[in-house]
Every structure is written in structure tokens, then in C-alpha cells.
N, C-alpha and C positions, 0 to 999 in steps of 0.2 A: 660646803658650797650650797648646799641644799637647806641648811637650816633656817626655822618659819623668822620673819620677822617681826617682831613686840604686835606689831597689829595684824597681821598677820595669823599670828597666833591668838591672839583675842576673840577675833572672826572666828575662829573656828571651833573655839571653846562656847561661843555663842550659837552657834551654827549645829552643835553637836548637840547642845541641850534644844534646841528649838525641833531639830528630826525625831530627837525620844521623844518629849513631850508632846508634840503638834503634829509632826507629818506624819510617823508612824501610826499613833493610834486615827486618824484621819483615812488610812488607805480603804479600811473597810468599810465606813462611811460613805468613800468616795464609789466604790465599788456598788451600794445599797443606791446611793443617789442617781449616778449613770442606768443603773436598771431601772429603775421609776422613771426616768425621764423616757426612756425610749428611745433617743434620738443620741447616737453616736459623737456626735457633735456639738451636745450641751456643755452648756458649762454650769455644771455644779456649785450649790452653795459654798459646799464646806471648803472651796478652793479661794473663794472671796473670802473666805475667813483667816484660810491662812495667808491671804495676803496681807490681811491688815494685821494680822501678827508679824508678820516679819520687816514690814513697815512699822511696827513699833517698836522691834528690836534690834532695829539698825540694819537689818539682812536686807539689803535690799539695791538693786543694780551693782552687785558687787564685781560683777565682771567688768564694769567699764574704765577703760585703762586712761582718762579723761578729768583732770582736775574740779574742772571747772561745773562738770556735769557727774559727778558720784563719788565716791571713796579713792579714787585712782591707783587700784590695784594694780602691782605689776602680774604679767604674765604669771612668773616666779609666785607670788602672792596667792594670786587664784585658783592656780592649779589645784593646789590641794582641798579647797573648797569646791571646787568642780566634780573632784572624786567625792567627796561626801554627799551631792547631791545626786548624785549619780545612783546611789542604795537608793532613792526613791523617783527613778528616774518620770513619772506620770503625775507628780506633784511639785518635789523639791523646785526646780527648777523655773518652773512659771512659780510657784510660792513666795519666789526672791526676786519675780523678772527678770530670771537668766536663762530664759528658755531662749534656742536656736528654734526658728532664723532670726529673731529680735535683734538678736546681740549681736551678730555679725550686719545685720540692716541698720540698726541703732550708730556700729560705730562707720558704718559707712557713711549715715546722712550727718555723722561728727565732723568726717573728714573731708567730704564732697561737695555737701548738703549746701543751700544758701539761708540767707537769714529766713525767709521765708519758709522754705523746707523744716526748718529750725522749730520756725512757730507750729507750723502745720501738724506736722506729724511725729518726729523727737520728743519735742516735750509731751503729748499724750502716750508717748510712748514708752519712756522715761517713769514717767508717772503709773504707769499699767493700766491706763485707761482704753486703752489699745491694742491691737495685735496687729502684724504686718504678715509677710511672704515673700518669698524669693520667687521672682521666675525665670529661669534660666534654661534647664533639661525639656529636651521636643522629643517628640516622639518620631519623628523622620528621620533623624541626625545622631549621627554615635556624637552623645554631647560630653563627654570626657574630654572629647577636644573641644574649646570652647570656642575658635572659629568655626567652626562647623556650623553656629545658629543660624538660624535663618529669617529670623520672624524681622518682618520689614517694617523701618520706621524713615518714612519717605514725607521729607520736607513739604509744607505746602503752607507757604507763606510764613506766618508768625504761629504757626502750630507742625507736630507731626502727626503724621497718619499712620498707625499701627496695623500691623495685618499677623498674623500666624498663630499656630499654636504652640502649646507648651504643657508639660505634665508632670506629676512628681512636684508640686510648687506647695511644699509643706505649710502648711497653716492657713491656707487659703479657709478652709472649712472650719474655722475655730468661730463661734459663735462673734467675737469683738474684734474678727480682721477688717478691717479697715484699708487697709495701701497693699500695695505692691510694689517693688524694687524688679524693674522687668529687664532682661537683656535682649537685646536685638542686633540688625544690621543697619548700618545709615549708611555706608560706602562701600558697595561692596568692590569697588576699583582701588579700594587705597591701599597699604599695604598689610600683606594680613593681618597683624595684631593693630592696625588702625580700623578696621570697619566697623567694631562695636561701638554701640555706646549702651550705657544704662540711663532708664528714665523712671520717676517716683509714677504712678500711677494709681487713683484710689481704686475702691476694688468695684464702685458703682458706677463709674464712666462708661456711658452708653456705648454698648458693641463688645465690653467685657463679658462673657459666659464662665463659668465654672459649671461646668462640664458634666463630671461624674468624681466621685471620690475613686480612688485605686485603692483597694485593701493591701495590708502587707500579709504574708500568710496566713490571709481569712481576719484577718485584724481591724478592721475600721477604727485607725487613733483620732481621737475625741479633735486633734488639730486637724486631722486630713490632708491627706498627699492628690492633689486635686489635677485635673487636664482641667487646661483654662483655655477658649476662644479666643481669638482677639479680631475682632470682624469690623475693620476702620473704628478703628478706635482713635479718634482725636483728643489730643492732650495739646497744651502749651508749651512754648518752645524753653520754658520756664521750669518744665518738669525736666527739663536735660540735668545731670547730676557730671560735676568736674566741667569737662566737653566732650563736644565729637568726635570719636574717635576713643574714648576712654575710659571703655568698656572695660576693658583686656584685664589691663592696667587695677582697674576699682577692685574684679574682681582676683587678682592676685591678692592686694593690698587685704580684703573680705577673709582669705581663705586660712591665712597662718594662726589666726588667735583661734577661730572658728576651728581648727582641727585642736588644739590643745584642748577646748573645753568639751568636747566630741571624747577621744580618748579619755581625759582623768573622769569623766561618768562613765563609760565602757568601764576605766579599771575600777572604779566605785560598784556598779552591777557584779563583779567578779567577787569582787570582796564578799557584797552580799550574799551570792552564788555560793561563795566556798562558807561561811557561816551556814546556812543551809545545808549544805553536804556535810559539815563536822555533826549539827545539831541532830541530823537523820540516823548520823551511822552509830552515833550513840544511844541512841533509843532505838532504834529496831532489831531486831533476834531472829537470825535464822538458822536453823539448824542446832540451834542450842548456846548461839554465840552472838554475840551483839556485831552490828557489821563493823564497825568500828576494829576490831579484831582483825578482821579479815587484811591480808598481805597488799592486794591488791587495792584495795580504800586505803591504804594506810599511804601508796604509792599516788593515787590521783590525789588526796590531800599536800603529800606531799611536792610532787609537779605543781599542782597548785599554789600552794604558796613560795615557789621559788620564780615560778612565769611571771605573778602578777606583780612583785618583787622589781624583777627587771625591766617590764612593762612601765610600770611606774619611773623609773630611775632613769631610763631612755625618755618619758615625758617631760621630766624635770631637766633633766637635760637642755631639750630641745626647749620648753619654756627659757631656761637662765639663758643660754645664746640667743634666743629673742629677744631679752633683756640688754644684751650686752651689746650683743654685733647686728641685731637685727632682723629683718626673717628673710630678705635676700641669701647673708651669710649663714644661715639656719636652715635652706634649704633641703640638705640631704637629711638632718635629724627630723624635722615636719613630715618628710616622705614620709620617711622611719615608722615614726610612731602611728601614722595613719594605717599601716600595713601592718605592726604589731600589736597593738592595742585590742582591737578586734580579736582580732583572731584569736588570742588568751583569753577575753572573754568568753568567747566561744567556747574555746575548748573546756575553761572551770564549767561554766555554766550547763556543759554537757555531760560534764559527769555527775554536777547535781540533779542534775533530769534522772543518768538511769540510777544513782544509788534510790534515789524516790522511788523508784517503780511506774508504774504505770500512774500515780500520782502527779509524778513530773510532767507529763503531756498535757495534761489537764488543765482545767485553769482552778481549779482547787488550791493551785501555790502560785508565784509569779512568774514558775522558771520558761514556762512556752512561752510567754510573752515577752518575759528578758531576753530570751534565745533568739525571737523572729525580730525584734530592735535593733540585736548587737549583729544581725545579721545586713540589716541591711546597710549597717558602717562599713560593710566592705563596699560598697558602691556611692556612698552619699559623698558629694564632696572628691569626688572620684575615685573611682575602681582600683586595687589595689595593684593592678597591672600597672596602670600610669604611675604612681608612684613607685615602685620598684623602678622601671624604667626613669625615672629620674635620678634613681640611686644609682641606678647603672650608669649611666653617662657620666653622673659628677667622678663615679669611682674611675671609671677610662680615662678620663680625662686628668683626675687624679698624676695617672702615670705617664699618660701623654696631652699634653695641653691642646695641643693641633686636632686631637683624634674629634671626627663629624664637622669639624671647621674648615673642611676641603670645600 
């Protein structure tokens, strides 16, 4: 069921030589370049380089599941190039134009967008001329629930007027962000998955602030997870994406691909993670014995490669039923892997920190920075409690169809 298809598998034969050749030796580079720049939020040459490399080798918008607009990979398709980008997750990814939140803003403005929207911002976006943002997550509002927003976009005439804030609006601070994909309230009388809507907004329209960057554990990434103002902010009534009211709705539709390419880099990081931990325990000697030896490394290698194993297997999964039945009937597997995915990374990734040593804290390797990433998968896209709690319900309901329908 699982097996790649002809192009598929092409892709990824191409995609494997282009990370030895290009990305890998590239990290240190990129690493040299971010420190001469100073500024957390540059954008490095050598990343414009590998773009036009993988724009030459065909890698390129491979996530987009859209005929007309890239390669139209299936879910199934991608997946597994998702996990390969994933072992270089601060390069790969924008390298190919599959960096999140692009991909999930990109297939929104596919599906929502007007021809206008189309011209505007998609095709520079498409092209990586561009970077975008999501804004969703406030800082008043447990925003897991995604009624809960609050940021006010109150009609007045042939325009809206935006009012609130918001935070955590990843890539805001990328040096080539350009728009926003912002959520709000336009009815707060109607019924509650009716009061959202979403609207395209660029990111220079007068009364937009970006705020402060928010570090992830001491981390300031080169994108930025940014608090954004929104202080009347007038936009056109032209920026509305679907309509009124369908908000809710867009950002269901946003959420299912979006978590497949989320986990199969989680399970790509882990991969990397466990090569690092085999490579460590065979070249270091303690006590007279390589760790490698050691019962207990032989035992987190080995959890190791059976977690990330399954991990994977449960993403593919939930990819083909996307494929097949859709991500409505996909829902408990999607929970799924948002919940397990992470968390394997985590724990590989944990154990390559301590067989390192006091190495692994450091940023001497990549594992503290792998680790505070795949850390915050537990909450990106929401907290692993909401999805468990989905899981839960489909399973009850499973057994009794009536049960919470009183």
C-alpha cells in the first residue's frame, strides 16, 4: 500500500542527491553566514543558492497537491520527501519552497484565493519570490479552540477594519515576508463556527506592527515567531478569502496536509537524531569500551528504530486515507500522528543529546536545536491534548454513535 510511485520515487532519488551534495555541505556555511550577518533574521546567501539549485533540478514546490500550479503530488507522494527534508530541517525545506506556513497559505490562496489573490501573492509565492504568515494564535484566548479569536474585522462600507492582536505568527520576521493570511471575528452573533472569517493582508498596511520576535528556548529562528498589532487596520472587502463566515471551514481545510508535512520532517529529524547517536556510540570509549557496547545504547538504538518505524507507518497511513477517503474521513489518523510523531522525535532525539555528553546541549551539533523545534510540534497546529481529545470522541462514538449528541 505504501509503495513510492515511478515519480515518486524519482523525486526522491533526486532529492537524496541534492541534500549530500548541496544542503549538507551548505549547513556550515549557512551557520558562518547567520553569524557575520548579526541579525537573526537575515537571509543568507548561500540559501539563494540553493534555491536556484533545486529550481534547477526540478525540486521544487513539490508539496503542492495542484495540477495546474506544480508537480501535483499526492499526500502519499510527498510524504516521504517531507521526511528527507526534514534531516535538514533550517535549509531543506525553504531550499525546495516547502517551508510551512507557505504551503499551507499557498494551498489555501489555491483553494479560496480570487483571480486577483492569484496574481498578487501565489504566483510570487510559488515562484519564492516571497514569504508569507499565518495569523491566527492571540495571546488573550486559549487559541486551540479556534472560536475563541477575537481580533475584530468590523465592516465599514466597501472595506474592513481590523482591530487585535496576535502572536506566534511564524514567519512574519523572515526578511521576504510580504502578506499575511490573518484570522478574525466578523460576526460574533452568528453561529459559532460561523463568526470567523480569514483575510489576505500584506504585511505593510498602515496600523500593522510586528511587535517583538518570541524566542523558542533561547532560539530566535532566522523566520520568527512574531506578536503582531493590528491597530484599524483597513483592508478591502476584496481581501476576504471564500466568505464571511469561513474562517472555521479554510482553516480545517489549511490543517490536514499541513500536519502530514509537519510530522514526516519530525520523523526525518529523528532519523537524523538516531544516525548521530549510532555514529557517537561507535567512536567514543569509556571505561575501556566503546559505548556502542554498552546494553543500555544498544536498547535506545534499538526503541529507536522500532518508534520512528511506526511513527512513519501511522503517517503513511494517514497520508493514503487522505488520498483515498479524504481528510474529513482521515480525521482520527491526522489526530494520530500530530500526537505521535513529535513525541518520537523527541524522545530519539533525547537520547542523542545524552549519549553526546555534554556536547549535545550545545550548539556544537544540532541536537538542542532539533530538540527545542520538535518541541514545539507539540503545540504548533495544536496542542496534543486537542487531538487526543479527538481521538477520544471518534473512539466513543466508535461504540456508541449517540454518545456527546444529547
Amino acid at each position: 500500500m505504501f509503495a513510492l510511485s515511478d515519480r515518486a520515487r524519482a523525486y526522491r532519488t533526486d532529492l537524496l542527491a541534492f541534500m549530500d551534495e548541496h544542503v549538507y555541505p551548505a549547513e556550515s556555511i549557512y551557520t558562518e553566514q547567520m553569524a557575520h550577518a548579526g541579525d537573526p533574521h537575515a537571509q543568507p546567501a548561500v540559501l539563494e543558492e540553493l534555491k536556484t539549485e533545486a529550481r534547477k533540478r526540478g525540486l521544487w514546490n513539490l508539496f503542492h497537491p495542484h495540477p495546474d500550479r506544480g508537480p501535483g503530488l499526492s499526500n502519499s507522494e510527498y510524504a516521504p520527501l517531507a521526511e528527507i527534508m526534514g534531516r535538514s530541517p533550517h535549509l531543506a525545506p525553504e531550499a525546495t519552497n516547502c517551508s510551512a506556513p507557505d504551503t499551507g497559505n499557498m494551498e489555501v490562496l489555491t483553494l479560496f484565493g480570487t483571480a486577483q489573490h492569484h496574481q498578487d501573492w501565489l504566483a510570487p509565492l510559488l515562484s519564492g519570490d516571497i514569504r508569507s504568515a499565518f495569523a491566527m494564535t492571540e495571546p488573550e484566548v486559549a487559541s486551540s479552540d479556534a472560536t475563541n479569536i477575537r481580533l475584530r474585522m468590523e465592516r465599514d462600507g466597501e472595506d474592513y477594519v481590523l482591530n487585535g492582536r496576535k502572536w506566534w505568527t511564524s514567519n512574519a520576521l523572515h526578511a521576504h515576508c510580504k502578506v499575511l493570511i490573518v484570522m478574525g471575528k466578523t460576526d460574533p452573533a452568528a453561529p459559532v463556527h460561523r463568526q470567523q472569517s480569514m483575510m489576505v493582508v500584506p504585511i505593510d498596511t498602515p496600523g500593522v506592527t510586528v511587535l517583538r520576535n518570541l524566542p523558542v528556548f533561547g532560539y530566535h529562528d532566522r523566520e520568527g515567531h512574531a506578536e503582531v498589532v493590528f491597530d484599524d487596520v483597513r483592508v478591502p472587502r476584496t481581501a476576504l478569502l471564500a466568505g464571511e463566515g469561513d474562517g472555521f471551514m479554510i482553516g480545517q481545510a489549511r490543517l490536514g496536509p499541513g500536519r502530514i508535512h509537519h510530522c514526516m520532517r519530525a520523523i526525518g529529524m529523528a532519523e537524523r537524531a538516531l544516525d548521530a547517536m549510532i555514529d557517537r556510540a561507535q567512536t567514543r570509549t569509556t571505561f575501556g569500551e566503546p559505548l556502542a557496547d554498552r546494553a543500555n545504547i544498544q536498547d535506545w538504538i534499538a526503541e529507536s528504530r522500532i518508534e520512528i518505524d511506526m511513527a512513519r507507518l501511522l503517517t503513511l497511513q494517514a497520508a493514503y486515507l487522505m488520498d483515498t477517503v479524504g481528510n474529513k474521513s482521515a480525521r482520527t489518523e491526522i489526530a494520530a500522528i500530530k500526537v505521535a510523531a513529535p513525541q518520537v522525535a523527541l524522545k530519539v532525539i533525547d537520547r542523542a543529546i545524552q549519549v553526546h555528553g555534554g556536547g549535545g546541549v550545545s550548539d556544537d551539533f544540532p541536537l538542542a536545536s532539533m530538540y527545542a523545534h520538535a518541541r514545539t510540534l507539540r503545540l504548533a497546529d495544536g496542542p496534543d491534548e486537542v487531538h487526543k481529545r479527538t481521538i477520544a470522541r471518534m473512539e466513543l462514538r466508535r461504540r456508541d454513535p449517540s454518545w456527546g449528541r444529547q
